[in-house]
C-alpha positions as a printed NumPy array, in Angstrom:
array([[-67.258,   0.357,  28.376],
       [-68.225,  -3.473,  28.218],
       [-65.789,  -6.476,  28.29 ],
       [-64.976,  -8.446,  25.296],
       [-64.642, -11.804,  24.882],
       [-61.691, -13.554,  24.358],
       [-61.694, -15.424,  21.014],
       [-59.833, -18.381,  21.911],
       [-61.43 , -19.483,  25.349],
       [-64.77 , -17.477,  25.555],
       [-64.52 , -15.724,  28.578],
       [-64.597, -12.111,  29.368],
       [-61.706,  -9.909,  28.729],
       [-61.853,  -6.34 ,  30.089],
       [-62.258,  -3.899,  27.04 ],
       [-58.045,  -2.601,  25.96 ],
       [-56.711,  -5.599,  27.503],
       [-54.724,  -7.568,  23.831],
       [-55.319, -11.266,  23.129],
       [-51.66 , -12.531,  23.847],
       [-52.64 , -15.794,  21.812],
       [-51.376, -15.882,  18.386],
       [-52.533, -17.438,  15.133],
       [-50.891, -19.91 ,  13.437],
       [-50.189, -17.122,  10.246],
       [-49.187, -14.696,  12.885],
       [-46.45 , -17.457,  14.701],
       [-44.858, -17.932,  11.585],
       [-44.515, -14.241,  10.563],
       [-42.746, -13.561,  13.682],
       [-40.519, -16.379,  13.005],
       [-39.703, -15.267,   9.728],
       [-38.789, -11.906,  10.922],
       [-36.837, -12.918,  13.51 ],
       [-34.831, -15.783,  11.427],
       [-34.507, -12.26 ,   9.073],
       [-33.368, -10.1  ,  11.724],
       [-30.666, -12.782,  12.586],
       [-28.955, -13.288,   9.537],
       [-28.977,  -9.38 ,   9.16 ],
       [-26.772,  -9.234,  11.947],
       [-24.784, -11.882,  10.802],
       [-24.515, -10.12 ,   7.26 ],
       [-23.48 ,  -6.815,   9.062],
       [-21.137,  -8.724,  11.415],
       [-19.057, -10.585,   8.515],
       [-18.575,  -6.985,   6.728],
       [-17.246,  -5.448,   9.796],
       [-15.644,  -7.766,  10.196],
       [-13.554,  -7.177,   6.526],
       [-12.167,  -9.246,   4.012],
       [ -9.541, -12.051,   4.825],
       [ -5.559, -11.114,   5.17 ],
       [ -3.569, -11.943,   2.489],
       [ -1.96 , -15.133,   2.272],
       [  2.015, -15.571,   2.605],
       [  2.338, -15.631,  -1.072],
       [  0.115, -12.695,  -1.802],
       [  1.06 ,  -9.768,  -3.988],
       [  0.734,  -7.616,  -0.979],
       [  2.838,  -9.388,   1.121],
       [  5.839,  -9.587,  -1.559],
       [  4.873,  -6.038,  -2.032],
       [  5.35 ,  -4.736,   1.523],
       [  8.523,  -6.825,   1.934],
       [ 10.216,  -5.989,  -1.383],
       [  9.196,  -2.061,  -0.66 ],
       [ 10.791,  -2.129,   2.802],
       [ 13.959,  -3.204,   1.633],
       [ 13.853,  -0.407,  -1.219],
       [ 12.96 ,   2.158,   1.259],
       [ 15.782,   0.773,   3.457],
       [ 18.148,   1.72 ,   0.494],
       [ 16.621,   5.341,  -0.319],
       [ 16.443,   5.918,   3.395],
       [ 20.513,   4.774,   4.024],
       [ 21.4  ,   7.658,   0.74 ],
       [ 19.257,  10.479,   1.98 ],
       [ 21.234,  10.208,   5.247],
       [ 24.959,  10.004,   3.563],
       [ 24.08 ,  12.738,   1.178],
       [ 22.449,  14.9  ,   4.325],
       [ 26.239,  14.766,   5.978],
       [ 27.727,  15.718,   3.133],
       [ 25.999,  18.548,   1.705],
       [ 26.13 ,  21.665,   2.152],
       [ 23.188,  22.635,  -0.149],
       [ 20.188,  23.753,   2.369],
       [ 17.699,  22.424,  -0.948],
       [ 19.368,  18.741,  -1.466],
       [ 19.603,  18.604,   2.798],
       [ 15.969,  19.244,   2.935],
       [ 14.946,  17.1  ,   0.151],
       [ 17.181,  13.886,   1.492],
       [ 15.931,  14.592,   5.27 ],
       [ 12.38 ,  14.338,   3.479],
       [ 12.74 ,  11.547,   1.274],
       [ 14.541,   9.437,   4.701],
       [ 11.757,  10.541,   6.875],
       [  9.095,   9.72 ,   4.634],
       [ 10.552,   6.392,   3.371],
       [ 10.788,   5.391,   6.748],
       [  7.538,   6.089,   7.855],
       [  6.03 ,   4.114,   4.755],
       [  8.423,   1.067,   5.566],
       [  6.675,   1.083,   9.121],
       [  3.153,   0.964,   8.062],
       [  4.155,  -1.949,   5.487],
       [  5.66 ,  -3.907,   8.77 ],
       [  2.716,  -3.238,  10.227],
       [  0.851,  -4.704,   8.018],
       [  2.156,  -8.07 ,   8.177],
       [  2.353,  -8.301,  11.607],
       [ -1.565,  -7.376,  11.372],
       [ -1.532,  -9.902,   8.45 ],
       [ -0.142, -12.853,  10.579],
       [  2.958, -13.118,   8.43 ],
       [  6.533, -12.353,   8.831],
       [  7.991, -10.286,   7.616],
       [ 10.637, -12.118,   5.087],
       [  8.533, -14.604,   3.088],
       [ 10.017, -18.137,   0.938],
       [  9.05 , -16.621,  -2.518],
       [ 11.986, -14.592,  -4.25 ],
       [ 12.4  , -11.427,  -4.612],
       [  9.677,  -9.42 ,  -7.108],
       [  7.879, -12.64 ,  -7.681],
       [  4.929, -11.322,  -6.711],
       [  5.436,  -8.906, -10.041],
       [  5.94 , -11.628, -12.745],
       [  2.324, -10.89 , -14.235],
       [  3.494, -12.825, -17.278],
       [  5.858, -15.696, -18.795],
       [  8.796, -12.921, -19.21 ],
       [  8.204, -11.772, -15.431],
       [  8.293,  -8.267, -16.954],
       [  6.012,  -5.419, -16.019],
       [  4.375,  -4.488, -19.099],
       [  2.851,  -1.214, -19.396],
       [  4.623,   0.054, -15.447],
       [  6.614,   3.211, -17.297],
       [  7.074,   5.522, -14.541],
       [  7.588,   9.146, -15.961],
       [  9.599,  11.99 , -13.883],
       [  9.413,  15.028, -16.126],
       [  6.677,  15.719, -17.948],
       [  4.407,  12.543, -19.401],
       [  7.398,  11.152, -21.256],
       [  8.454,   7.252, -20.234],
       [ 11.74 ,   7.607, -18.532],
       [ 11.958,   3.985, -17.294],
       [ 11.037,   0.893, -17.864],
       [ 11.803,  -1.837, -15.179],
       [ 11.335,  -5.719, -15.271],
       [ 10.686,  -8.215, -12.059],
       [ 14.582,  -8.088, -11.422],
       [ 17.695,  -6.204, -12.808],
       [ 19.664,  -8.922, -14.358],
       [ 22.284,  -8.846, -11.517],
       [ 19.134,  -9.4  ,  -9.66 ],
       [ 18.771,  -5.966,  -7.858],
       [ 15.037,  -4.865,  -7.55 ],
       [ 14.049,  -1.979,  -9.564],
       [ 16.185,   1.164,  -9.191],
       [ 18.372,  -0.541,  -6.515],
       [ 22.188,   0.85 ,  -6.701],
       [ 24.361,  -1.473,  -6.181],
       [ 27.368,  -1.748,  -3.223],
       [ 29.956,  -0.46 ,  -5.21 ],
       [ 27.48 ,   2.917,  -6.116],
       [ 26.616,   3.271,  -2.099],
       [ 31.024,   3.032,  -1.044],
       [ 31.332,   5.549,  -3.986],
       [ 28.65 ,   7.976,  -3.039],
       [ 30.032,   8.033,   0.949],
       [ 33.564,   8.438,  -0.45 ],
       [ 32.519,  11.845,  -2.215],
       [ 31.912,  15.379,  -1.06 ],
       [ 30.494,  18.458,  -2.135],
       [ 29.082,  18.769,  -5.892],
       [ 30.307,  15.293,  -6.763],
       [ 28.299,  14.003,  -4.13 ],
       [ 25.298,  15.982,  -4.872],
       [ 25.325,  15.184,  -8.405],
       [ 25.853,  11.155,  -7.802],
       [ 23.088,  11.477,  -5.464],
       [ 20.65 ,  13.102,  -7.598],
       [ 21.093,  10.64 , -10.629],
       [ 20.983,   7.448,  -7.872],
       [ 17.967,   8.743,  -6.281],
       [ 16.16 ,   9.562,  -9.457],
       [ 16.595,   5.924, -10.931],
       [ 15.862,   4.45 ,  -7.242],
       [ 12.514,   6.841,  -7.452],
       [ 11.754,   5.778, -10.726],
       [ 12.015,   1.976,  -9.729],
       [  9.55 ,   2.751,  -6.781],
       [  7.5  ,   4.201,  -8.799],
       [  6.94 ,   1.196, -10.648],
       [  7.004,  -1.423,  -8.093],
       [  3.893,   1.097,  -6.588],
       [  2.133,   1.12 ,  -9.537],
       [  2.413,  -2.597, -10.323],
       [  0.953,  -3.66 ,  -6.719],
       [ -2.187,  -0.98 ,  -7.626],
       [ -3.049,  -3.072, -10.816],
       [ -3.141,  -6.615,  -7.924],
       [ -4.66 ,  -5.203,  -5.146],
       [ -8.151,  -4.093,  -4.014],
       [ -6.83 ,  -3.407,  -0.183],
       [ -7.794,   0.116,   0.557],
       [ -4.601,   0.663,   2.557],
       [ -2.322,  -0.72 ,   0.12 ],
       [ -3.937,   0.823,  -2.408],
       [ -3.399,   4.518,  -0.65 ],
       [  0.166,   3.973,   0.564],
       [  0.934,   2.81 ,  -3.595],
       [ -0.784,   5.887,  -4.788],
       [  0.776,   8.367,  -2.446],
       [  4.532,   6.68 ,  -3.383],
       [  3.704,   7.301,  -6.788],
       [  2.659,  10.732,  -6.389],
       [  5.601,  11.502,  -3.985],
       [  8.388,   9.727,  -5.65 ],
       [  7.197,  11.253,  -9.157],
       [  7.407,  14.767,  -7.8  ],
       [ 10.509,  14.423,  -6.617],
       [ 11.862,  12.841,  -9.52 ],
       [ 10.828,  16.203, -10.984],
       [ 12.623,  18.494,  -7.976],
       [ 15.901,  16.307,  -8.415],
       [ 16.1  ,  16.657, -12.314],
       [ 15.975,  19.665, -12.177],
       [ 18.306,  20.012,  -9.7  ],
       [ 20.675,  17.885, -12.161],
       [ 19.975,  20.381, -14.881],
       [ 21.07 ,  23.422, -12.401],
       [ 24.328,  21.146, -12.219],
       [ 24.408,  20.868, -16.064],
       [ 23.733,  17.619, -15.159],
       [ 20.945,  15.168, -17.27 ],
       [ 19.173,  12.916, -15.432],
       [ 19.763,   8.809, -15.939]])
């Protein structure tokens, strides 16, 4: 083996060992690269980073607080209709419905606290809904029974209960009852509280590209309009129909 020269100073460089000297062409490639290689990492950091929370006045956040307090209502009839009852189907259904509702309720409080925001906001209740100049959800039918629209809800009942909401008078009532009265004033409260979840669920789906609101409003639709089903027919064991 021979030496080489070096090709910047002319003296010997033993053969293998690399010219660390770089060209002019070369100095700027490597710059490139590396000016590439950082903003690739700051591309990859901003996405895992994720998209921004929603603000105060976001559809989600009206959405999470309006659908707590709904729950809060479901939740409070599942557990007078579980003391009363002595039907082993309606006891398992309400125990379901109040543990379910309740664990929904918590992820949507968690979500606000995640969010930054509290958890009652300044905006009324369902604005967050009032898509158009009427405030009324066009197109939100939820169906219980087989395809066929069974409801149709606007931003606010005009006493201004949210959707499916019974009212004071209904919850005194339904604790006042026992047995098959109770059973059957139940059913029909739950179904049109369902229904009115239902439709609050699928509102926030057509304003939301948040992959975990998104997945808790699909599986209340799914959940609510299967039990919908279970409870009318339930009602129609009764000789009941359903509101």
């Amino acid at each position: 083996m021979t030496a080489t020269t070096d090709a910047h100073t002319g003296s010997p460089r033993p053969w293998g060992t690399p010219d660390r000297r770089l060209s002019a062409q070369q100095a700027v490639a490597l710059t490139l690269i590396t000016l590439l290689a950082l903003l690739a990492a700051g591309l990859i950091g901003f996405a895992m980073a994720g998209p921004r929370p929603p603000g105060d006045d976001s559809a989600e956040a009206g959405f999470a607080r309006d659908m707590q307090a709904h729950h809060d209502q479901a939740v409070q009839m599942a557990m007078i209709i579980r003391d009363d009852t002595s039907d082993p189907t309606i006891r398992t259904l309400a125990y379901d419905i109040a543990l379910g509702q309740q664990q929904q309720a918590g992820q949507m409080f968690g979500w606000l606290t995640q969010w930054g925001l509290p958890q009652t906001g300044s905006r009324p209740r369902m604005a967050w809904m009032a898509s158009d100049a009427t405030g009324a959800m066009s197109g939100m039918d939820a169906t219980g029974t087989g395809g066929s629209p069974t409801h149709r809800a606007t931003a606010l009942l005009p006493d201004g209960r949210m959707p499916g909401m019974a009212t004071q008078a209904d919850i005194a009532a339904l604790a006042a009852l026992k047995g098959r009265p109770a059973e059957i004033m139940w059913l029909r409260l739950m179904v049109a509280h369902h229904r009115g979840g239902v439709a609050m669920a699928q509102a926030i789906l057509d304003r939301t590209d948040r992959p975990e609101v998104r997945a808790l409003a699909r599986n209340i639709v799914n959940a609510q309009l299967a039990e919908i089903t279970q409870m009318t027919r339930s009602l129609h064991a009764r000789g009941e129909s359903a509101p």
